[in-house]
VOGU-3710 file (C-alpha; in Angstrom, 3 decimals, decimal comma):
1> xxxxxxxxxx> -27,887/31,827/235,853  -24,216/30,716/236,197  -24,155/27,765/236,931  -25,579/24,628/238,280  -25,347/21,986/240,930  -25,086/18,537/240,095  -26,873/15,479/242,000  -23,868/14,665/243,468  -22,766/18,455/244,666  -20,280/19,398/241,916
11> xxxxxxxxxx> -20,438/22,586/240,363  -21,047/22,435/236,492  -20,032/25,898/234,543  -20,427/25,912/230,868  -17,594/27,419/229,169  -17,028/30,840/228,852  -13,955/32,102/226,913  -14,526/34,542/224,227  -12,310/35,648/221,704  -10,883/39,096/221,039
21> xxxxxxxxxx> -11,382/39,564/217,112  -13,296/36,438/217,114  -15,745/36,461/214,109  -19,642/35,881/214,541  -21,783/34,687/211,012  -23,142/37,830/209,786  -25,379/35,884/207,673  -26,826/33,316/209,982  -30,712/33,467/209,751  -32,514/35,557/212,633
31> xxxxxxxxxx> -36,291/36,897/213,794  -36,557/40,475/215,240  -39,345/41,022/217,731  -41,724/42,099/215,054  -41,129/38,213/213,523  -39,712/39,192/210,037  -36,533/37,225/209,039  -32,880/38,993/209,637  -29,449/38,445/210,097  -26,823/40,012/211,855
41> xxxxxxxxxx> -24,943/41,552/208,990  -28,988/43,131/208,617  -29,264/44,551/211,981  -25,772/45,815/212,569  -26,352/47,623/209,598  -23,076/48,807/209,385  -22,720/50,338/213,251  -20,658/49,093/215,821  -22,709/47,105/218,951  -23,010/45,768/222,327
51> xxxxxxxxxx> -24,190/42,092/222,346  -26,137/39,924/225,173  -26,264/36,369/225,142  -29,456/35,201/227,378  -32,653/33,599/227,012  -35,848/36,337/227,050  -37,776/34,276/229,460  -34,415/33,955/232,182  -35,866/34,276/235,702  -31,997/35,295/236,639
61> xxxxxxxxxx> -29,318/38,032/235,078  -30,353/38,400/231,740  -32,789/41,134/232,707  -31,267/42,400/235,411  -27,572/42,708/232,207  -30,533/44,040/230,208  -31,877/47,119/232,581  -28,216/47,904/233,303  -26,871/48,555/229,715  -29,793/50,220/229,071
71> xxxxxxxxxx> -29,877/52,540/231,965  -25,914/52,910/231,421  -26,101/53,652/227,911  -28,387/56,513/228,059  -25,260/57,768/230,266  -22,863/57,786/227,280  -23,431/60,774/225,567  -23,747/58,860/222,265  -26,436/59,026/219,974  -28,705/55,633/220,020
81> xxxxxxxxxx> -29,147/55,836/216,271  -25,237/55,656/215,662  -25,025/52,157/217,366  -27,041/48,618/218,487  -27,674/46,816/221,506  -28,371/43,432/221,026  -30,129/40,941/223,081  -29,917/37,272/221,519  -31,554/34,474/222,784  -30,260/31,210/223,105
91> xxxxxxxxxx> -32,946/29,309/223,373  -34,473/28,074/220,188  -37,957/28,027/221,035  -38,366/31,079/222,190  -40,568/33,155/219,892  -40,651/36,879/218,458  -43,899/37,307/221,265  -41,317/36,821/223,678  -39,116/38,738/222,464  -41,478/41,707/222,036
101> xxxxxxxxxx> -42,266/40,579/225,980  -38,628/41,421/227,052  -38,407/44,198/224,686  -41,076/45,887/226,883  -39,895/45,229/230,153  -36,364/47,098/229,368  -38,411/49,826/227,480  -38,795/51,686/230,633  -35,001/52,026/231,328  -33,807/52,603/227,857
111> xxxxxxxxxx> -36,564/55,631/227,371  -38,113/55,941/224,096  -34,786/57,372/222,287  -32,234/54,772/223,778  -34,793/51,766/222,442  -34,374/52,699/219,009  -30,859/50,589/219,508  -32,101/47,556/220,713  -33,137/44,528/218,765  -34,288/41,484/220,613
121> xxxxxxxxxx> -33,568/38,882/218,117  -34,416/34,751/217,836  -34,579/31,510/216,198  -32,320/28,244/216,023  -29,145/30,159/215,026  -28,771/32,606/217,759  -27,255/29,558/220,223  -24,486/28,713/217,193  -23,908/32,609/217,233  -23,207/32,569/221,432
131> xxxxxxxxxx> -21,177/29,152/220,321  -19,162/31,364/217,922  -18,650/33,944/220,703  -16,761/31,510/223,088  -19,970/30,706/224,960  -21,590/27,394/225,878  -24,919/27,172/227,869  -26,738/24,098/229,820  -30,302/23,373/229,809  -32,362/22,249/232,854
141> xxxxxxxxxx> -35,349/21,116/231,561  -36,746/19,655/235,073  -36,798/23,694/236,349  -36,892/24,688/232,427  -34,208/27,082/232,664  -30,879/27,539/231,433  -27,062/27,497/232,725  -25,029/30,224/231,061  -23,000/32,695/231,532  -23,594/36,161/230,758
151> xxxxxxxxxx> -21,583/39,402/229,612  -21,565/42,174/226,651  -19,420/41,821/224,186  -18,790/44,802/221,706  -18,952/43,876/217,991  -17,581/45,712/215,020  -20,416/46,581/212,253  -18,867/43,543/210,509  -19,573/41,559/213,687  -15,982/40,780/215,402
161> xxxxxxxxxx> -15,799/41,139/219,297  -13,389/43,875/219,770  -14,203/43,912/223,770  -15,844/41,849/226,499  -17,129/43,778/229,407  -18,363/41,131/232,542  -21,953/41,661/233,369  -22,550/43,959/235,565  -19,136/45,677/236,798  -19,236/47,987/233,853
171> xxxxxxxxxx> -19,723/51,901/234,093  -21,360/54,079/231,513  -18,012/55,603/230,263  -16,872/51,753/229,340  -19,859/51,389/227,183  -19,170/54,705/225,408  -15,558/53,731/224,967  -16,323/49,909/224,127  -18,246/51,516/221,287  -15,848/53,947/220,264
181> xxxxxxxxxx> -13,274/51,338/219,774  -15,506/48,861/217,883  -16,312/51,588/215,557  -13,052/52,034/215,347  -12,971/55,595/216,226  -15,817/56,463/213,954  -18,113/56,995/216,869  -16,649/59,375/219,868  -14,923/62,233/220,216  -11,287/63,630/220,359
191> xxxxxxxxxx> -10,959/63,236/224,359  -12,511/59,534/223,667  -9,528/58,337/220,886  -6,650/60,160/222,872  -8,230/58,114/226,231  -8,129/54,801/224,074  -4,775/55,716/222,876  -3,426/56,411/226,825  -5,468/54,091/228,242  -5,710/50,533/229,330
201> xxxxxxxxxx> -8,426/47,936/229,639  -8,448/45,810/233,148  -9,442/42,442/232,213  -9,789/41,432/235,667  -12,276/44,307/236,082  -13,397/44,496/232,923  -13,141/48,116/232,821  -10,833/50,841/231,085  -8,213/52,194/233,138  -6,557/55,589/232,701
211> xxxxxxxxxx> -3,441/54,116/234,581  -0,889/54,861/231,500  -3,158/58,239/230,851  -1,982/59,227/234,950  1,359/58,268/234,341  1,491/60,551/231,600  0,957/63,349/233,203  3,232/62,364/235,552  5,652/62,189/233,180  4,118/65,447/231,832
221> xxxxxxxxxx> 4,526/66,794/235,646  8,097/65,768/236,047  9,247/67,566/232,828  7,827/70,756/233,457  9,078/70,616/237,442  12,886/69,788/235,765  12,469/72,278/232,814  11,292/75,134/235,660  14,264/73,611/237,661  16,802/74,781/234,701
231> xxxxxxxxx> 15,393/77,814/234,089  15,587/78,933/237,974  19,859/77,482/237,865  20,262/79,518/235,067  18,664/82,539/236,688  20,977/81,991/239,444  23,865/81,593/237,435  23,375/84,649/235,924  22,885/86,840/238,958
//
């Protein structure tokens, strides 16, 4: 959920404003779905990752953000063991049963090689970790549900947001190139770095854009239509 109306009519929207390079505590205390203690700096293990702030038992986006990345990732072309997809919840009673429960329900579109990225983590520090990322939530405790927003954020293995991609208007290749860039071009291929390298990231869309990539070859284009240009005067000149 996004937001909330107020008794009165007004709109109330937490705060949403995430930091590029922002750092999260790698060493704030966590529970995987299995219920053993963790921390971010432990399941990053050293890989770069793709981070959702929700709450498991969210009746609104957080599933629907959760299906998507999954479904999209499997798209990348990357192998799941090389990164992590994190769902944290930011709701501090929520339990490792319930995060085994949503762990299930995207199991289906991540397939039984993409889940070995995920990690559904809890406990009380996971809201100071969204707080760290730039994002506040509401509670509602009269419909017990929570206002927040909701995007993925890529992470560096030592758990700085390199990129924030809004929910839902991402495509597979922005993943794979989210990724790529948090790994800082350990992950990826050749075409991948020279894309980063040519390419630029909309904001507005939250997407990558080859706009500087296309006016490179039109660059490209006009060099080799004036070189072809001099040769052909020359030719003339000579005859």
């Amino acid at each position: 959920m996004l937001a909330a109306t107020t008794a009165s009519g007004a709109v109330e929207r937490p705060s949403f404003d995430p930091k590029i390079g922002a750092q999260l505590d790698p060493d704030r205390p966590l529970r995987d779905s299995t219920g053993a203690k963790t921390s971010l700096a432990d399941v990053l293990a050293g890989k770069p990752a793709l981070v959702v702030f929700g709450y498991d038992k969210c009746p609104n986006l957080c599933g629907v953000t959760q299906q998507a990345v999954a479904s999209d990732l499997n798209k990348t072309g990357l192998d799941p063991s090389a990164y992590r997809a994190l769902f944290i919840s930011i709701d501090q009673t929520e339990t490792s049963e319930d995060a085994t429960a949503a762990k299930e329900a995207v199991a289906q579109s991540a397939g039984a090689d993409g889940l070995r990225a995920w990690r559904f983590l809890t406990g009380p520090e996971g809201a100071a970790l969204a707080s760290e990322a730039g994002i506040s939530f509401d509670t509602r405790p009269r419909i017990d549900q929570f206002v927040h927003p909701i995007a993925v954020l890529a992470v560096t293995p030592g758990g700085k947001i390199s990129r924030v991609l809004p929910a839902l208007s991402f495509e597979p290749r922005d993943l794979r190139l989210a990724l790529v860039e948090a790994s800082a071009n350990k992950l990826g291929s050749i075409a991948d770095h020279v894309f980063l390298l040519c390419a630029g990231f909309d904001t507005s869309k939250g997407q990558y854009t080859p706009a500087i990539w296309a006016a490179l070859k039109l660059g490209s284009l006009a060099t080799l239509l004036a070189m072809g240009a001099s040769v052909l005067l020359m030719v003339r000149r000579r005859t």
